[in-house]
C-alpha positions in Angstrom: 0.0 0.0 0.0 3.0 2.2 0.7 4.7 1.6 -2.1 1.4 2.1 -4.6 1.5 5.6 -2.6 4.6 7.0 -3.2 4.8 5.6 -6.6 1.4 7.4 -6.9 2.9 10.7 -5.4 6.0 10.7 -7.6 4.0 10.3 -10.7 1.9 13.3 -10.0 5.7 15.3 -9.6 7.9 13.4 -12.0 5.9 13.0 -15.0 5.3 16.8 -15.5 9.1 17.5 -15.5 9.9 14.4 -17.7 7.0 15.5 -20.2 8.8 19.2 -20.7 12.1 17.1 -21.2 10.6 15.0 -23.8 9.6 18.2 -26.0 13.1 18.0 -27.6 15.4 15.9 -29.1 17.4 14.0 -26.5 20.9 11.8 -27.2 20.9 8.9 -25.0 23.7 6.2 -24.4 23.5 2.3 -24.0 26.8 0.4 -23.6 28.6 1.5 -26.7 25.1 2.5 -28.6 24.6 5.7 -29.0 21.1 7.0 -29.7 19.3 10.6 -30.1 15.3 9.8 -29.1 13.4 12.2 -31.2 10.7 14.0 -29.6 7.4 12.2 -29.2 9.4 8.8 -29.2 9.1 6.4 -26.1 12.2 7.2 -24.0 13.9 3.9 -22.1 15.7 5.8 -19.7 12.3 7.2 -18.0 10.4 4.2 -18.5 12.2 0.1 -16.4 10.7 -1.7 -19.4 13.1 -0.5 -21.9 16.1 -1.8 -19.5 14.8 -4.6 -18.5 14.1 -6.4 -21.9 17.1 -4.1 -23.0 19.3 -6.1 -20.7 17.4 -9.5 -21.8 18.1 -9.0 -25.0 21.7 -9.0 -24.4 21.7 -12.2 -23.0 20.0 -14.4 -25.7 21.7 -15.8 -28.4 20.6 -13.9 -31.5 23.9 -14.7 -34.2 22.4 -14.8 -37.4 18.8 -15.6 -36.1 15.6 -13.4 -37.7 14.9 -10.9 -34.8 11.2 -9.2 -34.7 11.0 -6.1 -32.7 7.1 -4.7 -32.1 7.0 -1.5 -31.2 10.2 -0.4 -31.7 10.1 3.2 -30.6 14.1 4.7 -30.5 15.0 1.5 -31.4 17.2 0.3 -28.1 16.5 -3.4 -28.2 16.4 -3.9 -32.4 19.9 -2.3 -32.0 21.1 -4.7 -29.2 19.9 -7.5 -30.9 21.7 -5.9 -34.4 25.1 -5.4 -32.4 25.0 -9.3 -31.9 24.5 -10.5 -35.4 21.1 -10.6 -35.7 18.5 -10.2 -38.7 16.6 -7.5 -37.2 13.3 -6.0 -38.7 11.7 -3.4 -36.7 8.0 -2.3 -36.8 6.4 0.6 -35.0 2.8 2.5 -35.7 4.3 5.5 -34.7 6.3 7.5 -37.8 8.3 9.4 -35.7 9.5 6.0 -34.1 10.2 4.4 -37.2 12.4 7.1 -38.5 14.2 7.6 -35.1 14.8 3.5 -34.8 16.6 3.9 -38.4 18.5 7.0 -37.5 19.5 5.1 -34.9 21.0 2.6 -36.8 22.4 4.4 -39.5 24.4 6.3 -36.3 25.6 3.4 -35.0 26.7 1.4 -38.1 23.7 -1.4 -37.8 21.5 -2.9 -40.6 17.8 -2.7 -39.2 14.9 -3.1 -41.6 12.2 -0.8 -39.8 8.7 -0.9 -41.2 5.6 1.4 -40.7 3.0 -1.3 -39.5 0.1 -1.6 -37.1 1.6 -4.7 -35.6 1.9 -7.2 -38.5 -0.3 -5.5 -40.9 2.6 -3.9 -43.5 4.6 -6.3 -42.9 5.6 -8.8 -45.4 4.8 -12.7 -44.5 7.9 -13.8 -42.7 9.5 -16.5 -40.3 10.8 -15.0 -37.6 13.4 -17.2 -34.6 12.5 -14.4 -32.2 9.7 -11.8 -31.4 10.6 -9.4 -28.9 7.7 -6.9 -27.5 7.2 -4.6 -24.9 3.1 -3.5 -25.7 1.0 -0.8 -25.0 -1.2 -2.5 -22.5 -3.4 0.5 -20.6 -7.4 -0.2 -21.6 -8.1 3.7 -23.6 -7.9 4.1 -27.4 -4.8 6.5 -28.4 -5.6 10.4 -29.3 -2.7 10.9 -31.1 0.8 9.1 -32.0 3.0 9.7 -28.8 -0.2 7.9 -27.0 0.0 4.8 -29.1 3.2 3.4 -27.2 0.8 3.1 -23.6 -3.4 2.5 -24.7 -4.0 -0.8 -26.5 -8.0 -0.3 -27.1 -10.8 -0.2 -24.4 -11.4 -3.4 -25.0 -7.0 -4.7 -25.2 -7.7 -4.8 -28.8 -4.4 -4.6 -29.4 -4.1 -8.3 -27.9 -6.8 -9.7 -29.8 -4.8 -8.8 -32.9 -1.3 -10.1 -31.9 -2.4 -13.3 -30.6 -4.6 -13.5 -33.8 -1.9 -12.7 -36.3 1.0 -14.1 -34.3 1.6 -17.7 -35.2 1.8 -16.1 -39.6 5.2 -15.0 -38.5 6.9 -17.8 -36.0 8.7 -20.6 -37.7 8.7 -23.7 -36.0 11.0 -22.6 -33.3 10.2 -19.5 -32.5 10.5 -17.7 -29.4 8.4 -14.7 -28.0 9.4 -12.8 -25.4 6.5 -10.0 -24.1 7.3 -7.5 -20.6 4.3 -7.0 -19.1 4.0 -4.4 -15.8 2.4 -4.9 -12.7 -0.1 -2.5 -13.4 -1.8 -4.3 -16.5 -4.8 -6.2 -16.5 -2.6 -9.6 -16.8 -5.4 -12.4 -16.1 -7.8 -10.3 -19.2 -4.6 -10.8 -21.3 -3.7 -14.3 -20.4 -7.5 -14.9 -21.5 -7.0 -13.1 -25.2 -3.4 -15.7 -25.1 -5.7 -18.7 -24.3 -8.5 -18.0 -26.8 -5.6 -18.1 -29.5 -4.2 -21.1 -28.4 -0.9 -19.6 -26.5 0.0 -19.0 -22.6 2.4 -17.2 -20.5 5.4 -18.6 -19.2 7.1 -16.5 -16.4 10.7 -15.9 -16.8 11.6 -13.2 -14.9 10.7 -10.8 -12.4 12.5 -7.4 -12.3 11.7 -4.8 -9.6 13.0 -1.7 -10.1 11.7 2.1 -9.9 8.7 0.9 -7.4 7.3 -1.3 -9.9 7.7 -5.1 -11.1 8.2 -5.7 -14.8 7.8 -9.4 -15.8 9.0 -11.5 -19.0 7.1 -13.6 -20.7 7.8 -16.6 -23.0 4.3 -16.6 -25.1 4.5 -20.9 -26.2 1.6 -22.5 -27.8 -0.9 -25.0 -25.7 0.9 -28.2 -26.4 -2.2 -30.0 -25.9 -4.5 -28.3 -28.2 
């Protein structure tokens, strides 16, 4: 309860000033990536879920394996995955995402195919080895682009449509790795997963910032 309280109270005092920071271009420094997150662009150093799946990223074994990003905003994790020899396509909703993800690149020296694409809509039929996605998972429809990176639909649209579309895209070993918040509505996703044949498997937990982030391997029902 203490902790949903100052999380609360630091929200109301934090976001304001990191809102006015956002209104400009802003260089921003992974490792040995360096990135400039153009304004309207999802930020990973305000925001634990970049980091964590950042840092998860870093660990997998991606040499020369077809890597899916969704979502891509500045393009942090399609450029770790890049830097270790992977295929990368990125995909994003949001313009100004897509362009920053491939400026990003081109800065750092990486091949990245990035795509305008409501989640798989644009993008061509393709196998993938590895899906990696951190959603927009709060229950409101986006006003405008910078929203589209938090609301997935009143209804988790959003969900319905990945889970749908998913299994076009995964050869047969494909994993899919999804960071998921505390603060979503986890059981009403799990459900959307179930009614398209797939479930969550828990990976990790992080905790960092006053909020847990978990990571999710999305597997199909073996027994369906």
């Amino acid at each position: 309860m203490l902790r949903k309280v100052t999380k609360k109270i630091l929200e109301l005092v934090y976001k304001p000033l990191v809102v006015q920071y956002l209104k400009s271009d802003r260089p921003y420094n992974y490792k040995n990536l360096k990135l400039i997150v153009t304004k309207g662009v999802f930020h990973p150093a305000f925001f634990n879920s970049s980091l964590i799946l950042a840092k998860f990223t870093d660990n997998l074994d991606l040499q020369n394996k077809k890597v899916l990003e969704i979502g891509s905003g500045s393009g942090l994790i399609s450029l770790v995955a890049a830097s270790k020899s992977a295929i990368v396509t990125a995909i994003d909703l949001n313009p100004d995402a897509v362009f920053c993800t491939q400026q990003n690149a081109n800065r750092n020296n990486l091949s990245i195919n990035c795509i305008l694409s409501d989640l798989f809509q644009s993008l061509p039929q393709t196998k993938f080895n590895v899906i990696l996605v951190n959603p927009p998972y709060f229950p409101q429809n986006p006003a405008n682009n910078e929203q589209l990176a938090w609301y997935c639909g009143f209804n988790h649209e959003y969900f319905h449509r990945f889970f749908e579309q998913l299994p076009n895209y995964q050869n047969d070993t494909c994993e899919v790795f999804m960071i998921l918040s505390e603060d979503v509505a986890l059981r009403e996703i799990e459900q959307i997963a179930i009614k398209f044949n797939f479930r969550f498997q828990l990976l990790t937990s992080n905790f960092k910032g006053l909020e847990w982030n978990y990571i999710y391997k999305i597997e199909r029902h073996k027994n369906r």
